[in-house]
PDB file as gemmi writes it, atoms N, CA and C in Angstrom:
CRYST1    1.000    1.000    1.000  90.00  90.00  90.00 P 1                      
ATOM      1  N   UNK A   1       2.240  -7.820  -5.354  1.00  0.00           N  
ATOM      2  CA  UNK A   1       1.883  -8.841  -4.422  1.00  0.00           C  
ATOM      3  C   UNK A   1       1.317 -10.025  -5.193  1.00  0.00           C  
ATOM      4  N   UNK A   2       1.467 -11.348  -4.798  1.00  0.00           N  
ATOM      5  CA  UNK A   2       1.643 -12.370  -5.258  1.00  0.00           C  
ATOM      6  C   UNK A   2       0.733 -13.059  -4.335  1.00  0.00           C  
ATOM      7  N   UNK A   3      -0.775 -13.647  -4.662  1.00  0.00           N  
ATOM      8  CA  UNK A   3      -1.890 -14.595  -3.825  1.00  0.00           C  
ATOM      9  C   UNK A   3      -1.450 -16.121  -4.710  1.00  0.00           C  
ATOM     10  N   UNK A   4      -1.469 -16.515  -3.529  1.00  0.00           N  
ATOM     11  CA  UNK A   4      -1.200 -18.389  -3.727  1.00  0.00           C  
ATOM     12  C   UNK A   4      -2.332 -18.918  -3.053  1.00  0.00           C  
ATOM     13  N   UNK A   5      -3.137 -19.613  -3.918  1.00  0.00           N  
ATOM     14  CA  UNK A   5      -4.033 -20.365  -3.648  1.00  0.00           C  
ATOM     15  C   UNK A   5      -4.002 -21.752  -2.589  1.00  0.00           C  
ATOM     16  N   UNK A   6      -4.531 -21.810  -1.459  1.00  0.00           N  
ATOM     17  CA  UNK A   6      -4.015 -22.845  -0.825  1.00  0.00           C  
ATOM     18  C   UNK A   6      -5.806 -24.019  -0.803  1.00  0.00           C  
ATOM     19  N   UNK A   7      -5.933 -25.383  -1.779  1.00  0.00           N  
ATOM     20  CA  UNK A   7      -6.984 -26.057  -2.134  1.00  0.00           C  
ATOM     21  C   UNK A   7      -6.754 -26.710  -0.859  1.00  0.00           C  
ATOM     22  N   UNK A   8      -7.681 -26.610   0.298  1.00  0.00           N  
ATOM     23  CA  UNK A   8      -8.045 -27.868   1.211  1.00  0.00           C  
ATOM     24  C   UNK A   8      -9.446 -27.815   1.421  1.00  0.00           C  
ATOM     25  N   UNK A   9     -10.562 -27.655   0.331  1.00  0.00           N  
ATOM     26  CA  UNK A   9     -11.460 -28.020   0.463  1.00  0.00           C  
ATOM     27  C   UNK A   9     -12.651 -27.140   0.835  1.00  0.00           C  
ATOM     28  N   UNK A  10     -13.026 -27.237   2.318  1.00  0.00           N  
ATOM     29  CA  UNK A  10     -14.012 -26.337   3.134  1.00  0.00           C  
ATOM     30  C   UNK A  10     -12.899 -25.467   3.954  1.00  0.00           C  
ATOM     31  N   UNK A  11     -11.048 -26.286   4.169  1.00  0.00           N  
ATOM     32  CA  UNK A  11     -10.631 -25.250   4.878  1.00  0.00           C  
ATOM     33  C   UNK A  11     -10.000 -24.337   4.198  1.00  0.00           C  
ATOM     34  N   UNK A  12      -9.473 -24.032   2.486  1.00  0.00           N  
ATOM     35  CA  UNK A  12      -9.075 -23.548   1.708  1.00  0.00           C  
ATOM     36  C   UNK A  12      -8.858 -21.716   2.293  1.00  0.00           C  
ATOM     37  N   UNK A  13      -7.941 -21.720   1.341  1.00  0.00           N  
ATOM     38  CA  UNK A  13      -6.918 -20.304   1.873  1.00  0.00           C  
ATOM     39  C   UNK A  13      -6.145 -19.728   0.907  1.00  0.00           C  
ATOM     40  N   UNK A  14      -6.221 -18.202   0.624  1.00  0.00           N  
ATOM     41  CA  UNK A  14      -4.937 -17.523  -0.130  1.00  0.00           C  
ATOM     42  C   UNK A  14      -4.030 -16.857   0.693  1.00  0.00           C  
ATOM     43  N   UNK A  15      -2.854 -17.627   0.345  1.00  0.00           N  
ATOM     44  CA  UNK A  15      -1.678 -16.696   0.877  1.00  0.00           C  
ATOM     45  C   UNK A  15      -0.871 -15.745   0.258  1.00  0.00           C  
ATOM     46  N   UNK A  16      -0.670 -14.439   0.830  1.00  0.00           N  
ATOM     47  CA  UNK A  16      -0.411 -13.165   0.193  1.00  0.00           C  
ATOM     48  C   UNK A  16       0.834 -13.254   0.471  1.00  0.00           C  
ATOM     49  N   UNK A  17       1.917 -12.773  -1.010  1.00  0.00           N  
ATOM     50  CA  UNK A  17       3.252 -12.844  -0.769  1.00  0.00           C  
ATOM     51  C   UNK A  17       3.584 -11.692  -1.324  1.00  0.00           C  
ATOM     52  N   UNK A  18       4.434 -10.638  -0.911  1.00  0.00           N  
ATOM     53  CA  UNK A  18       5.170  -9.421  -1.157  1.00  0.00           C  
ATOM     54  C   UNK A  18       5.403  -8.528   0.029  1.00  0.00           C  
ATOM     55  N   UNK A  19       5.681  -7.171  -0.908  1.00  0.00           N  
ATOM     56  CA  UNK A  19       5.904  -6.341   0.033  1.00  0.00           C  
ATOM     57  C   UNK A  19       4.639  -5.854   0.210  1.00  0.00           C  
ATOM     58  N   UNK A  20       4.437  -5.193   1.353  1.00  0.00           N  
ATOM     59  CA  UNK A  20       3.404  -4.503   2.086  1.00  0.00           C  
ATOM     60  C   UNK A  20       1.775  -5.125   2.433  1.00  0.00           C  
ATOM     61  N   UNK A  21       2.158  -6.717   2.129  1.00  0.00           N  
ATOM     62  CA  UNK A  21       0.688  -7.774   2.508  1.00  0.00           C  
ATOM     63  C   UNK A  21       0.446  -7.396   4.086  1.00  0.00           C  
ATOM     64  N   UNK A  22       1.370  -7.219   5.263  1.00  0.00           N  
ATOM     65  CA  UNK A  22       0.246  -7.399   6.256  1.00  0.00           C  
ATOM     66  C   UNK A  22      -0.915  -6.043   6.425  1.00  0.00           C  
ATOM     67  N   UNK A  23      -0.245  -4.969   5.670  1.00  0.00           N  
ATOM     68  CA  UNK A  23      -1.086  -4.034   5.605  1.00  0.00           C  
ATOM     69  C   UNK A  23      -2.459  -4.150   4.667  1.00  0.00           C  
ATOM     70  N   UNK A  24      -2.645  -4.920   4.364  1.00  0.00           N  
ATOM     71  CA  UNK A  24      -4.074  -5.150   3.426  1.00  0.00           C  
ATOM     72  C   UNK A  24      -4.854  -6.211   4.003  1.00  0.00           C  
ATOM     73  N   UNK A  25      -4.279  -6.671   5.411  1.00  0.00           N  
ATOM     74  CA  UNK A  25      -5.008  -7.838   6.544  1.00  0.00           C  
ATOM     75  C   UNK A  25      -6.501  -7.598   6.753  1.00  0.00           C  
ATOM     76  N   UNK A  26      -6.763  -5.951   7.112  1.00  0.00           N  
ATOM     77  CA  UNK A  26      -8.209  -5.670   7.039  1.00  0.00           C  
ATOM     78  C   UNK A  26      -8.734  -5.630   5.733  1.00  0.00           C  
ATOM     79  N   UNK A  27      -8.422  -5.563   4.678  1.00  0.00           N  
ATOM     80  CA  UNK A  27      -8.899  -5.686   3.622  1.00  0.00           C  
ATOM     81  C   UNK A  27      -9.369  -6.827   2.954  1.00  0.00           C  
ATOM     82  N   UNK A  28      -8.448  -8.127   3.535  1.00  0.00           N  
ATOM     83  CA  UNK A  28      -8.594  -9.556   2.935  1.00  0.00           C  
ATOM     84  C   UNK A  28      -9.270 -10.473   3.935  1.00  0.00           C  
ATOM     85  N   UNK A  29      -9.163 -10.511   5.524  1.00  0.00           N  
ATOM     86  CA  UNK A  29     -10.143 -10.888   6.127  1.00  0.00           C  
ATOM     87  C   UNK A  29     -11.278 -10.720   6.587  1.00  0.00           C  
ATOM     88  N   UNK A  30     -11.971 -12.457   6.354  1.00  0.00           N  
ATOM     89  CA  UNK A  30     -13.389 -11.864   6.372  1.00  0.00           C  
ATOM     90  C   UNK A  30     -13.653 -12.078   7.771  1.00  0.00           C  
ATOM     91  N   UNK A  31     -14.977 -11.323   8.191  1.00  0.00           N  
ATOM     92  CA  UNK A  31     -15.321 -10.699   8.955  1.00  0.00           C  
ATOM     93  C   UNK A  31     -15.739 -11.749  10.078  1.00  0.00           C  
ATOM     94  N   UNK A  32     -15.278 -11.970  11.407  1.00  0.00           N  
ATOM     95  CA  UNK A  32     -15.569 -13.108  11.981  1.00  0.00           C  
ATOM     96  C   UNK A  32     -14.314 -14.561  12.280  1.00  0.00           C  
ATOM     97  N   UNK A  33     -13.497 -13.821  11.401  1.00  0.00           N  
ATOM     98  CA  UNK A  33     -12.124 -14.376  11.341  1.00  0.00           C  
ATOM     99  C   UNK A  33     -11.737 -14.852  12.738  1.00  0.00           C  
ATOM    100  N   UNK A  34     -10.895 -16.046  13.337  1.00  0.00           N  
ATOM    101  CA  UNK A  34     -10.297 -16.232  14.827  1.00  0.00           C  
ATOM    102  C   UNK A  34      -9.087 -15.916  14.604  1.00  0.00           C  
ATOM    103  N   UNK A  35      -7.836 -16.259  13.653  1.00  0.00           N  
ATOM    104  CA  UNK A  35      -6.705 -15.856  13.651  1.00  0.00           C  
ATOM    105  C   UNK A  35      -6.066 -16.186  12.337  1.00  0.00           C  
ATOM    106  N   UNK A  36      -5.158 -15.366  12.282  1.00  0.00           N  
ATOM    107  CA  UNK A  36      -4.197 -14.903  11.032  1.00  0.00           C  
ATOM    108  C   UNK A  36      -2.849 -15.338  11.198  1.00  0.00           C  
ATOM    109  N   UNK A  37      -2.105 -15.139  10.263  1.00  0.00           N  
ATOM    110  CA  UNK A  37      -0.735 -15.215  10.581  1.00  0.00           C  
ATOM    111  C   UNK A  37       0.476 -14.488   9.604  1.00  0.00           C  
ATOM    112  N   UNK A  38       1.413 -13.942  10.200  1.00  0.00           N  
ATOM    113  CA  UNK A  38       2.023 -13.107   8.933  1.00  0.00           C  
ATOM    114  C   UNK A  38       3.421 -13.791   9.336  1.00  0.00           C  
ATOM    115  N   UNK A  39       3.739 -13.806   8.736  1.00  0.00           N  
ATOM    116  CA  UNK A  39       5.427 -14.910   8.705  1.00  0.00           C  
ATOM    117  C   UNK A  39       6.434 -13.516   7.650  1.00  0.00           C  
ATOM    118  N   UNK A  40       7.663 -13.454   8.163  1.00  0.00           N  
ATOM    119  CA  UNK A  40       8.201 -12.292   8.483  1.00  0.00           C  
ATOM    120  C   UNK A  40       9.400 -12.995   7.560  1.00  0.00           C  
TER     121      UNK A  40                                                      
END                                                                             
């Protein structure tokens, strides 16, 4: 699995690329999270 750094600042983000990322969703969001997104 492959994390891509996404720089916007205060809204900044890694996006997880491979096989089996949406299964590690509880693992990588933090706690308090509103929404995610997994692109297929």
């Amino acid at each position: 699995m492959i994390t891509v750094p996404v720089a916007l600042g205060d809204r900044s983000y890694d996006v997880l690329v491979g096989r089996g990322a949406r299964h590690r969703l509880l693992d990588v969001l933090p706690v308090g999270v509103d929404r995610a997104a997994v692109v297929t």
